[in-house]
C-alpha positions in Angstrom: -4.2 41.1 54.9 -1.2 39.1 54.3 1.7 37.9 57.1 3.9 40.1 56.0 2.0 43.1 55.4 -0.3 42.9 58.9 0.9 46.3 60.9 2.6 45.6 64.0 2.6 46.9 67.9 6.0 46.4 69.9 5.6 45.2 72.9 8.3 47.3 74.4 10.4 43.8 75.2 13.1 42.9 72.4 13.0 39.8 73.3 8.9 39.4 73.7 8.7 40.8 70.0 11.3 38.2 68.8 9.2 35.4 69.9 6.1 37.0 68.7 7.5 37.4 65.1 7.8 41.3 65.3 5.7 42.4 68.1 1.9 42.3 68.3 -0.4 42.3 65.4 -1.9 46.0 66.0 -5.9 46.2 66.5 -6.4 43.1 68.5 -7.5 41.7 71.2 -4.8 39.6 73.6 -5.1 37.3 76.9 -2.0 37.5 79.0 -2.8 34.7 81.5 -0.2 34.4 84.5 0.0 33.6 88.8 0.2 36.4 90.8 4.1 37.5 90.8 4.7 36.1 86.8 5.3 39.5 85.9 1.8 40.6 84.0 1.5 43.8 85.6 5.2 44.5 84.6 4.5 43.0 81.2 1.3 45.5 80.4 3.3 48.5 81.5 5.7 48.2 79.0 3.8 47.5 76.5 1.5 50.8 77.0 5.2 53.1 77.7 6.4 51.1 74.4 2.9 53.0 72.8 3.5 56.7 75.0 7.3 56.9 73.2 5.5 56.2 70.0 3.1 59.5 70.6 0.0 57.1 71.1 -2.6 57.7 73.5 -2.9 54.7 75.9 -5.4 53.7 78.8 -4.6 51.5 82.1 -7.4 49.7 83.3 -7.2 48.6 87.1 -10.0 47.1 88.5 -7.9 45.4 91.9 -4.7 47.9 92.2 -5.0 51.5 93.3 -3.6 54.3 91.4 -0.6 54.4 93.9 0.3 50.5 93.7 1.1 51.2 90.3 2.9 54.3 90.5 4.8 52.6 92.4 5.5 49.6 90.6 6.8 52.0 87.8 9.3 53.6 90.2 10.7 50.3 90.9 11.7 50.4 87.5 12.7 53.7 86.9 9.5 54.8 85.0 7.6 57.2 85.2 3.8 57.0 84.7 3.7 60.3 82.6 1.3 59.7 79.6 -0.5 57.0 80.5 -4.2 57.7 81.7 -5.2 55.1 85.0 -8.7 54.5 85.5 -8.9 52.6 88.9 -12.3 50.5 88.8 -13.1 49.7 92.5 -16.3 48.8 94.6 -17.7 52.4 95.3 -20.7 51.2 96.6 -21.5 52.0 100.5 -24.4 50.6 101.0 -25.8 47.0 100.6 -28.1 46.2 97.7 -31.0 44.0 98.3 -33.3 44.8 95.6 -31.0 43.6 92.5 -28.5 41.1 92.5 -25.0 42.4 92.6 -23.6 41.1 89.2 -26.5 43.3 87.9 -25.8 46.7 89.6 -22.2 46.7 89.8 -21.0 45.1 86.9 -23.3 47.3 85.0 -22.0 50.2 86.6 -18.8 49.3 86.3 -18.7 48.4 82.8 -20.1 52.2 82.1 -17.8 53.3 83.9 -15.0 51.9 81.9 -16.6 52.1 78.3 -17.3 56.1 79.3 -13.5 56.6 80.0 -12.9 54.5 76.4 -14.5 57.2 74.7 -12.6 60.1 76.6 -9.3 59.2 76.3 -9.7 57.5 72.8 -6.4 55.1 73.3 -4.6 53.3 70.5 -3.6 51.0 73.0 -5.2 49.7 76.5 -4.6 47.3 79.0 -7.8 45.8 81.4 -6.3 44.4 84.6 -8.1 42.0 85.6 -10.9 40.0 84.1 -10.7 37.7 87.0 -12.6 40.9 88.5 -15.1 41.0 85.9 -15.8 36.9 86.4 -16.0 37.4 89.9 -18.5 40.2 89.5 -20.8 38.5 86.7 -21.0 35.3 88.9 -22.8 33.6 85.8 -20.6 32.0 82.8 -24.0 33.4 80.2 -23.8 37.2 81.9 -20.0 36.7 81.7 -19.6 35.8 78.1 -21.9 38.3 77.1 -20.3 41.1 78.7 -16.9 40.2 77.1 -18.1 40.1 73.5 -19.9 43.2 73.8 -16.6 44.9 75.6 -14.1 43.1 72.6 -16.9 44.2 70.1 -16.6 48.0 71.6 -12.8 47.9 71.9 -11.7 46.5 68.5 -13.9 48.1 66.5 -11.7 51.5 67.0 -9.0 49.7 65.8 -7.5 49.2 69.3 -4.5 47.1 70.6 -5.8 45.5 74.3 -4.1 43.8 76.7 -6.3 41.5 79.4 -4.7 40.3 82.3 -6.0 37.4 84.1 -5.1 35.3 87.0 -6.9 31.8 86.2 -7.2 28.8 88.7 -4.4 26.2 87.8 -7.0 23.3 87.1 -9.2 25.8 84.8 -7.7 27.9 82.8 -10.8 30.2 81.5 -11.1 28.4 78.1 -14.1 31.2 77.3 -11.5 33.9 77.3 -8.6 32.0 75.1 -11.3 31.5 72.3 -12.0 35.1 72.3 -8.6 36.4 71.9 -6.6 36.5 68.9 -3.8 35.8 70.7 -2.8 34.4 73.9 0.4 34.4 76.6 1.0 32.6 79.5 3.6 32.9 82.1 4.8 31.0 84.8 6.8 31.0 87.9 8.4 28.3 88.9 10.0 27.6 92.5 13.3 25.0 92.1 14.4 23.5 95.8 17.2 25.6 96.2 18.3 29.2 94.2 15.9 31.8 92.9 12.6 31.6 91.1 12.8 30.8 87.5 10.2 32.5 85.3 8.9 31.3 81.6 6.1 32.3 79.2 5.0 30.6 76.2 2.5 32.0 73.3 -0.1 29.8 73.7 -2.1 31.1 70.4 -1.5 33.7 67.9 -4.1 33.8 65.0 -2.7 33.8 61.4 1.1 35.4 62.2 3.7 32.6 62.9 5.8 33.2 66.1 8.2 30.9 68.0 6.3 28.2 69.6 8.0 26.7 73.1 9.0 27.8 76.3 11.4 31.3 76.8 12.6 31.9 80.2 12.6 35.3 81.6 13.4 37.7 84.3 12.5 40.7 86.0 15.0 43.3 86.6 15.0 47.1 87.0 14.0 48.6 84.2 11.3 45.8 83.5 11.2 42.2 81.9 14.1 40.7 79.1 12.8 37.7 77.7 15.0 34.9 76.2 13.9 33.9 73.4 14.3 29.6 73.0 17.4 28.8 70.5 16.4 27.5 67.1 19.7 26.6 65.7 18.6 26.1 62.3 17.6 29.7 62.0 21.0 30.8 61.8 22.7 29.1 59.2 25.5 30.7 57.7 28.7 29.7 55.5 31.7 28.3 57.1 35.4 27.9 56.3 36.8 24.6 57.9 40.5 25.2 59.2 42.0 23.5 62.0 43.5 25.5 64.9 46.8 24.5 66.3 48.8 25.0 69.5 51.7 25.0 68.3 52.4 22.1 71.2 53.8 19.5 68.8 53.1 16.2 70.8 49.4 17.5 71.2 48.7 19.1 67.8 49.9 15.3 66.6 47.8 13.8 69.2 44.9 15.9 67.4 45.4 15.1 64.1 46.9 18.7 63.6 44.8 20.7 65.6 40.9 21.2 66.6 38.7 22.3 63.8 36.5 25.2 63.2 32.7 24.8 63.8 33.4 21.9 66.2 32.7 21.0 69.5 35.2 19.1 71.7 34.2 17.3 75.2 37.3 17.4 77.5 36.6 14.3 79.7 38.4 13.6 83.2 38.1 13.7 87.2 38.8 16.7 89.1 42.6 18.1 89.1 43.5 15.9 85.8 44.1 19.3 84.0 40.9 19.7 81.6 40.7 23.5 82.7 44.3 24.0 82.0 43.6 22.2 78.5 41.0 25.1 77.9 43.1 27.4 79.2 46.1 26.3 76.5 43.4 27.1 73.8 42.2 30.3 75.0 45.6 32.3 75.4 46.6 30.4 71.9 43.3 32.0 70.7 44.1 35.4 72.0 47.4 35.5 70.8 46.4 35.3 67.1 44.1 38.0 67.9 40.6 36.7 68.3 38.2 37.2 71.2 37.0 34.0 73.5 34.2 33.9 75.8 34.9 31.6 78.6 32.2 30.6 81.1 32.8 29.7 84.1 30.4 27.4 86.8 33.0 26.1 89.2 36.5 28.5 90.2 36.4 32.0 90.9 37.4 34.7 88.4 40.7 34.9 91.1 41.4 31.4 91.0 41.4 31.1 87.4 44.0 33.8 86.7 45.8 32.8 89.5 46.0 28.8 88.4 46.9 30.1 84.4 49.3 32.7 85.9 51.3 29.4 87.8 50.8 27.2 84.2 52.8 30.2 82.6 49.9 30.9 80.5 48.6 34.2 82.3 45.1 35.5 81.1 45.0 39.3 82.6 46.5 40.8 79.7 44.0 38.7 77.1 41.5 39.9 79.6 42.5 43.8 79.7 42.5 43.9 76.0 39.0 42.3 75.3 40.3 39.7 73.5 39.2 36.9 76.4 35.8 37.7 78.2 35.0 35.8 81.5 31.9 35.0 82.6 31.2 34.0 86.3 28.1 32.0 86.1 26.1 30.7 89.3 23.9 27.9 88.2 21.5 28.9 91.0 20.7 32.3 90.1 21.0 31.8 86.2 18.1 29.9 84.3 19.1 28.3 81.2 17.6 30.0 78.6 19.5 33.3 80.1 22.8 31.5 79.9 22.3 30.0 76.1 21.3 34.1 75.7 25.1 34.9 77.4 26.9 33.0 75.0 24.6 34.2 72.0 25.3 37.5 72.6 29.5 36.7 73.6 29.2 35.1 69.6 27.2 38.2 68.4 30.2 40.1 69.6 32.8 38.2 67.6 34.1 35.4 70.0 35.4 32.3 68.1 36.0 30.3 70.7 33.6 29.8 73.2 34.6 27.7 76.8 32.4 26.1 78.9 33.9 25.0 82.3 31.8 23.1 82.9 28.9 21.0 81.8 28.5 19.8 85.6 27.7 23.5 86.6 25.3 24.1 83.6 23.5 20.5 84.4 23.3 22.0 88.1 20.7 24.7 86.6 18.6 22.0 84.4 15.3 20.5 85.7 16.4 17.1 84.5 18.9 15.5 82.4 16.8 15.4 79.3 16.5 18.9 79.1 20.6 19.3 79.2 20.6 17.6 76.2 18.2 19.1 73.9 19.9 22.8 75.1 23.3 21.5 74.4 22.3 20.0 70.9 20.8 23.2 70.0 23.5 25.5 71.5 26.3 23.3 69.4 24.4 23.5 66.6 24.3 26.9 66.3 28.0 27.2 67.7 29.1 25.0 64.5 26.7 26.8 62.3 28.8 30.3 63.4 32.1 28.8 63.0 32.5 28.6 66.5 35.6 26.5 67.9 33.4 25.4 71.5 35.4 23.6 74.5 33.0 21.7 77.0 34.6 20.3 80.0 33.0 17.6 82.0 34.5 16.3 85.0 33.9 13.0 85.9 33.4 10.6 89.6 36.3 9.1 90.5 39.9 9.1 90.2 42.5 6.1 89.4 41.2 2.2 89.4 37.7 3.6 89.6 35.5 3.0 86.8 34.4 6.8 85.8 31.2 8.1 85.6 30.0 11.0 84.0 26.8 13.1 85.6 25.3 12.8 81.8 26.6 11.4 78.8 26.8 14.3 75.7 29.6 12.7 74.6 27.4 12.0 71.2 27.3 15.3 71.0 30.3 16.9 70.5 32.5 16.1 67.5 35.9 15.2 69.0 36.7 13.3 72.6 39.6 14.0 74.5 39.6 12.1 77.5 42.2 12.5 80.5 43.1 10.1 83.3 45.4 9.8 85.9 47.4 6.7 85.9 50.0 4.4 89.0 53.0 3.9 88.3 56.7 3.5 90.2 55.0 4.4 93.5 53.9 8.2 91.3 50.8 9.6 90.3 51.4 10.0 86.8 48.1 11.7 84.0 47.8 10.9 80.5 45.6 11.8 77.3 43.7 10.5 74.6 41.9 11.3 71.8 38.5 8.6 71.5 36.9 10.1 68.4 37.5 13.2 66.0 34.4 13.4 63.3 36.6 15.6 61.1 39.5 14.1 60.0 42.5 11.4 61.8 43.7 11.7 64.7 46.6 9.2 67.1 44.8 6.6 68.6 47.7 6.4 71.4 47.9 7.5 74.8 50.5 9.7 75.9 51.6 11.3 79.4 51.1 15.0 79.9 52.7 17.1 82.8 51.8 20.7 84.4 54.6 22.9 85.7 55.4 26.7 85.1 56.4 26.2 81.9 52.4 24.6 81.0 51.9 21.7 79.2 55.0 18.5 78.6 54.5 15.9 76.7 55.4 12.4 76.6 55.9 9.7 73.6 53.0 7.7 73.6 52.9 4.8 76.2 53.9 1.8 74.0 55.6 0.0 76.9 52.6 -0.1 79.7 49.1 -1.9 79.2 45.8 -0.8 80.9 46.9 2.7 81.3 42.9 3.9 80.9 42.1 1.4 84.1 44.0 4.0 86.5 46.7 0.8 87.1 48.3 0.0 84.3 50.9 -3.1 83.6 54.3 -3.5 81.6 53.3 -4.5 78.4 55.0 -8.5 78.2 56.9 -9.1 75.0 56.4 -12.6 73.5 60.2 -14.1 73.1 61.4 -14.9 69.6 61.8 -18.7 69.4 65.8 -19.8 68.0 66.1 -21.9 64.7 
């Protein structure tokens, strides 16, 4: 049967069947291999209360957990357990054996016992929890494979969809067991030094169906697990108009070559206090007054602190926010993995924002493993960005303030299409800040520099600064003027 014609089981989880092409290929055996605490048990139940909502009969195989450890792992969620037949599998034997060995009494026993309640219930789907029970009774790799084919034989030939859950050793995965499947998934939980436990699964194998290969992070909430699937920018291509978006600030629309374009990203370089949040802000309430929504995301102020620095500026956010038209989004970097925050801004897109915000990429590298990773998100979350029509705003700030040479925590500067760089400058005995434009992919753009000031009123600007010299170095000079020589 073809790829596109093979029937299909949902797995219960939106994002599980996104990364699985469209949800298990029905009548098939599948490995879900996972630590204790990656969310298997969790996993299974949805999957069998995905098949009870579709009016199939479905089977719950415990051979470690009692009836009431997983009635009450439902009501953590909210579920009830209505519909779903439990057979708990335990050790019911009193009394020491010492005629036969034990793999040959109880696993045998066992196994009838589970095959016998097969053929009562007659599910279209099943889920046996775990094999690592059925490896530890068998004690012989020969007995254990044997057993296994002859259950997968008696399972699939009924035109079943089974689950098995398994807890392998980190150094052996059981190899035996992946060959056998048609399909295998593995999840992870992973423990960072500080913030909450990150969780990720990947599809290992999945015979003859493609599916999206990588990483997805997940989480476990009330009402079960939301997976986020891994971004693959090049899957959502789609026509874009180019038009440049102005601020109607005349020194900084000239600055810009007329504006920022559409489908572009822009780095806003600079330390702390030189005004790159206030440049964002600028944007967004420009945005908002033409009437489209923005979806701004925020690692380092408070919600508070950001309407009460834009109120100051002049450029106050509430009614923006009130309407719909701007969306903020608190983010802790600790508590938020990064596949769930590319997910955030998907889904702020999905809803129509044109411009999305991020303030800033310090935060976001806060929640990476490494600096390599950063990168690879960021290309694929600009990509798509551009690929939507996106206008995107990423705001780095920088070590270091005036006659300090700047560094940036990691350089994406590649990245993104236009530069804007901010600095603050000495001068007279003052503090003074100015701006720059370094690169702008899409079109011209003032190669000057030009002094900006904040007050009530927002954003002033300067002429461009003709007359000093090493403005950029924090210290700059008066430029010297060679004198004409007389005839």
């Amino acid at each position: 049967m073809g790829h596109a014609t093979h029937p299909r089981c949902a797995s219960g989880i939106a994002g599980l069947d996104d990364v699985l092409g469209g949800g298990y290929p029905s009548r098939r055996l599948y490995l879900v291999q996972g630590t204790p605490g990656a969310g298997k048990t969790t996993l299974a139940l949805q999957f069998l209360l995905a098949g009870v909502k579709a009016g199939e009969r479905v089977l719950y195989i415990s051979m470690s957990e009692s009836r009431e450890e997983m009635q009450a792992v439902a009501a953590s969620h909210g579920w009830a357990l209505d519909g779903v037949e439990v057979l708990e599998v335990s050790d019911r034997s009193d009394e020491e054996n010492t005629l036969f060995h034990p793999s040959e009494v109880e696993l045998g026993e066992r196994m009838h016992l589970i095959l016998g309640e097969i053929a009562r219930v007659k599910p279209a789907r099943m889920v046996l929890d775990s094999c690592t029970e059925l490896r530890l009774l068998a004690q012989n790799p020969i007995r254990y494979r044997r057993q296994v084919l002859s259950l997968k034989a008696g399972l699939l030939e009924q035109n079943r969809t089974v689950l098995l859950i398994d807890n392998p050793s980190t150094d052996s995965p059981d190899v035996l067991l992946q060959s056998l499947a048609h399909g295998v998934l593995t999840m992870e939980q992973l423990h960072p030094n500080f913030g909450v436990e990150r969780r990720r699964l990947r599809v290992l194998k999945l015979r003859g169906v493609p599916y999206r290969g990588g990483y997805h992070d997940f989480i476990i909430q009330t009402g079960g697990l939301a997976v986020f699937p891994r971004l693959v920018a090049s899957e959502h291509r789609a026509p874009t108009q180019e038009a440049l978006f102005a601020t109607g600030v005349g020194e900084l629309d000239a600055l810009l070559g007329g504006g920022l374009s559409r489908g572009t990203s822009t780095l806003v370089m600079g330390p702390a206090g030189s005004g790159k949040s206030s440049f964002a802000t600028l944007y967004a309430v420009r945005a908002a007054e033409r009437g489209e929504r923005v979806a701004l995301f925020v690692f380092d102020e408070g919600k508070e602190t950001l309407l009460t620095r834009s109120r100051s500026l002049g450029m106050p956010l509430d009614a923006s926010i009130a309407s719909g038209q701007l969306t903020v989004h608190q983010v802790d970097p600790a508590e938020l993995s990064p596949g769930q925050f590319i997910h955030g801004v998907r889904a702020a897109v999905e809803r129509g924002s044109r411009m999305v915000i991020l303030d800033s990429l310090n935060g976001f590298l806060q929640a990476m493993p490494d600096d390599s990773l950063l990168t690879l998100q960021l290309h694929e979350l600009l990509a798509y960005l551009a690929q939507k029509g996106v206008l995107s705003l990423l705001l780095v700030a920088q070590h270091g303030v005036v006659g300090q040479e700047l560094e940036s925590p990691t350089d994406v500067s590649y990245l993104a299409d236009t530069v804007v760089l901010m600095r603050f400058f000495e001068s007279e005995g003052a503090v003074h800040k100015a701006i720059s434009v370094m690169k702008k992919r899409t079109g011209a753009h003032e190669t000057t520099i030009r002094e900006y000031g904040l007050s009530s009123r927002g954003f002033t600007f300067g002429e461009p600064l003709t007359e000093l010299r090493g403005v950029l170095s924090g210290i700059p000079e008066p430029r010297v003027r060679e004198a004409r020589s007389g005839a």
